[in-house]
C-alpha positions as CSV (number, residue, x, y, z in Angstrom):
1,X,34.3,-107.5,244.0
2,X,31.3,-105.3,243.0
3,X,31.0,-101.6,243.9
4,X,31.4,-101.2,247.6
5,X,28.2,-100.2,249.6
6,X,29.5,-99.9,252.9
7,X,32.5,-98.6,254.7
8,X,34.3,-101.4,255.8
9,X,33.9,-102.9,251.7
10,X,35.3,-99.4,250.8
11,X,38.4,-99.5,253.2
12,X,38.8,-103.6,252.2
13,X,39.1,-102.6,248.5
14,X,40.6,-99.7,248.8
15,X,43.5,-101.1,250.3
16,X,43.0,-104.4,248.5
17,X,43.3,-102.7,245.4
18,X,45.9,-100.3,246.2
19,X,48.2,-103.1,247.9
20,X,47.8,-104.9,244.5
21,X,49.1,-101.6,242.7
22,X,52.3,-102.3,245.3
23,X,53.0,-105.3,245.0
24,X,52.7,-105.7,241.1
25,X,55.2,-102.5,240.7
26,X,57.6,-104.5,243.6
27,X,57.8,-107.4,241.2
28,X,59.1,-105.9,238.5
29,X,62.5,-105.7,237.5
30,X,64.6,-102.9,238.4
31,X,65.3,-102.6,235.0
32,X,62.1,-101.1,233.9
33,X,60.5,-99.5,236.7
34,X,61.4,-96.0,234.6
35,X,60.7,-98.2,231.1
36,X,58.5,-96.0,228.6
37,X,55.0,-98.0,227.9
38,X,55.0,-99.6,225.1
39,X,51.9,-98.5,223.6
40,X,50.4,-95.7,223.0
41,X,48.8,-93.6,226.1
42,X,48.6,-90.5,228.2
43,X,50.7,-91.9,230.8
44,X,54.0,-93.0,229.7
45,X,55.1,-94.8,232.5
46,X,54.5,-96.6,235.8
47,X,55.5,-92.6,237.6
48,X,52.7,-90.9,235.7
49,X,50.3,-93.8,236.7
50,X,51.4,-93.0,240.4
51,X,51.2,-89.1,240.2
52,X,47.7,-88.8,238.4
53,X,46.0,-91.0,241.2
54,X,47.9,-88.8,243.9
55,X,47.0,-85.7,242.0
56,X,43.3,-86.9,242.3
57,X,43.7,-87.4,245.8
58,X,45.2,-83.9,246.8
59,X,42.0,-83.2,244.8
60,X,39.4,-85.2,246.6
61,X,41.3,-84.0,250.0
62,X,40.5,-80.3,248.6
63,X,37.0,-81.0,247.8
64,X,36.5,-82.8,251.3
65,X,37.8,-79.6,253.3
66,X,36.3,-77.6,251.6
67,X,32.8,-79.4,251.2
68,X,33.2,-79.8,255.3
69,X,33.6,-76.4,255.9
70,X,30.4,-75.5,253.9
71,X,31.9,-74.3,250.9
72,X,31.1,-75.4,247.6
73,X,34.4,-77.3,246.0
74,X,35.6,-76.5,242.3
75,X,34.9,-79.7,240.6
76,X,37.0,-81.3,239.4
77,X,39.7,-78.4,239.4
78,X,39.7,-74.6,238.5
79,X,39.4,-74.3,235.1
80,X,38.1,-77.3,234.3
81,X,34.7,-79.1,234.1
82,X,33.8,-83.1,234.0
83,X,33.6,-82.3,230.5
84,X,37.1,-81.3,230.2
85,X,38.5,-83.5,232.5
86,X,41.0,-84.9,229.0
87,X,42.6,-81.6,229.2
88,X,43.3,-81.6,232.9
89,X,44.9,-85.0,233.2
90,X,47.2,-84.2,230.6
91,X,47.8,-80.6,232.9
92,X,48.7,-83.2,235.6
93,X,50.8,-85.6,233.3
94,X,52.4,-82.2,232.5
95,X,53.2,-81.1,236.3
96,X,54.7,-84.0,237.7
97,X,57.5,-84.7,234.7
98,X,60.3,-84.0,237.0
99,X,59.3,-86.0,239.9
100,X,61.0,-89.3,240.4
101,X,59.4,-92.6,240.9
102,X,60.5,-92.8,244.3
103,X,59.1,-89.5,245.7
104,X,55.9,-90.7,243.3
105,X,55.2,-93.6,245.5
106,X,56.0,-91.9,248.9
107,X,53.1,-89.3,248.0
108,X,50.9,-91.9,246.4
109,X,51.2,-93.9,249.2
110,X,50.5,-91.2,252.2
111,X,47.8,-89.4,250.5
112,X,45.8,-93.2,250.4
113,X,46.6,-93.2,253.8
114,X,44.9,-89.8,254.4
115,X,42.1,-91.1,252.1
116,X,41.9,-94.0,254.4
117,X,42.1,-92.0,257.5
118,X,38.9,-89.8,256.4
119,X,36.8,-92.8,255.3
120,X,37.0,-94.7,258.6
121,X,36.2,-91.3,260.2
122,X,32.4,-91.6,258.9
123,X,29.5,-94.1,259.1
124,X,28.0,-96.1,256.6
125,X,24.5,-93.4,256.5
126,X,27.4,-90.6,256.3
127,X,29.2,-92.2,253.6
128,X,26.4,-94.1,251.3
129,X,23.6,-91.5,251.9
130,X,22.9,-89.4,248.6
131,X,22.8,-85.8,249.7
132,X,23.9,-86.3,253.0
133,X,26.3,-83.7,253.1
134,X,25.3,-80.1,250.3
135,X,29.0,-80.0,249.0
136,X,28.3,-83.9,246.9
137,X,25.1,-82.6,245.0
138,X,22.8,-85.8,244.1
139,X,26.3,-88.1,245.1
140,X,26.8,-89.9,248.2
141,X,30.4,-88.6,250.0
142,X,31.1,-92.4,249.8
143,X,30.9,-92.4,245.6
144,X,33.5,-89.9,245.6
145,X,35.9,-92.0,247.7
146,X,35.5,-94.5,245.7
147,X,35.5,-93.0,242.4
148,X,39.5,-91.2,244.1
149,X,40.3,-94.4,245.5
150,X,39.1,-98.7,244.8
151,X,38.1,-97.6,241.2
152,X,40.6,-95.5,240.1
153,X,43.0,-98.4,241.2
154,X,41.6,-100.7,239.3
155,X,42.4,-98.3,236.5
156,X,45.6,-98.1,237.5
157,X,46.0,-101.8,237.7
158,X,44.9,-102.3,234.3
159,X,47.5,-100.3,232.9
160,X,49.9,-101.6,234.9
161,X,49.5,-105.2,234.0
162,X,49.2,-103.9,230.4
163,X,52.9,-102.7,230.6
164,X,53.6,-105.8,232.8
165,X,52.5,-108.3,230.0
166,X,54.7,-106.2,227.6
167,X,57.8,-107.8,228.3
């Protein structure tokens, strides 16, 4: 499906995409839902897949209160610039080593709910307008949503069928 231009094709792929992230990981054996990838990568395994697109969530949820409330968001994260965003998804492939797979998916899954929650809560002008709201500079509030949630999926899913294939 091509780049979503209105709300209800950025809450159908959304979902869409992130159900298909579900239902991939439930069809794998129990055997290697904790299996290191195979090949060579950042994220080793199907739990650092999970917590780096929850990690940009919490992030896109910081941006989102704070752009509301008139602030201007650090973007992408303190200490960091687009241009060194390398450095800070290895900082979060570094903080979540300890979490399990299961407490992964529980905060993966309600922060796209949250996601969710705010997209239905604006219109189409609110979320595909460029420069609607001051906080998204030249960006339309609706690119970021879909760069945090339908396209970083299909990231996700990518990798995930990589490992899938694997075996």
């Amino acid at each position: 499906m091509p780049r979503p231009t209105n709300k209800q094709q950025l809450l159908s792929l959304s979902d869409e995409n992130y159900f298909k992230i579900v239902v991939l990981i439930d069809s794998l054996p129990e055997s290697v839902l904790e299996m290191v990838f195979p090949f060579e990568d950042r994220d080793r395994n199907i739990r650092d897949v999970m917590v780096h697109l929850y990690e940009w969530h919490l992030m896109m949820l910081r941006w989102y209160g704070e752009g509301m409330a008139g602030k201007k968001p650090i973007m992408p994260a303190e200490g960091y610039t687009w241009r060194t965003t390398p450095e800070l998804n290895q900082a979060i492939w570094q903080k979540y080593q300890a979490m399990s797979l299961e407490t992964a998916r529980l905060k993966l899954n309600a922060s796209h709910r949250e996601l969710q929650s705010l997209i239905m809560s604006h219109n189409d002008q609110q979320l595909f307008t460029k420069k609607y709201y001051p906080w998204t500079g030249s960006a339309s509030l609706g690119s970021y949503f879909i760069s945090a949630t339908s396209s970083h999926y299909d990231w996700a899913l990518k990798k995930l069928k990589r490992f899938q294939k694997s075996f």
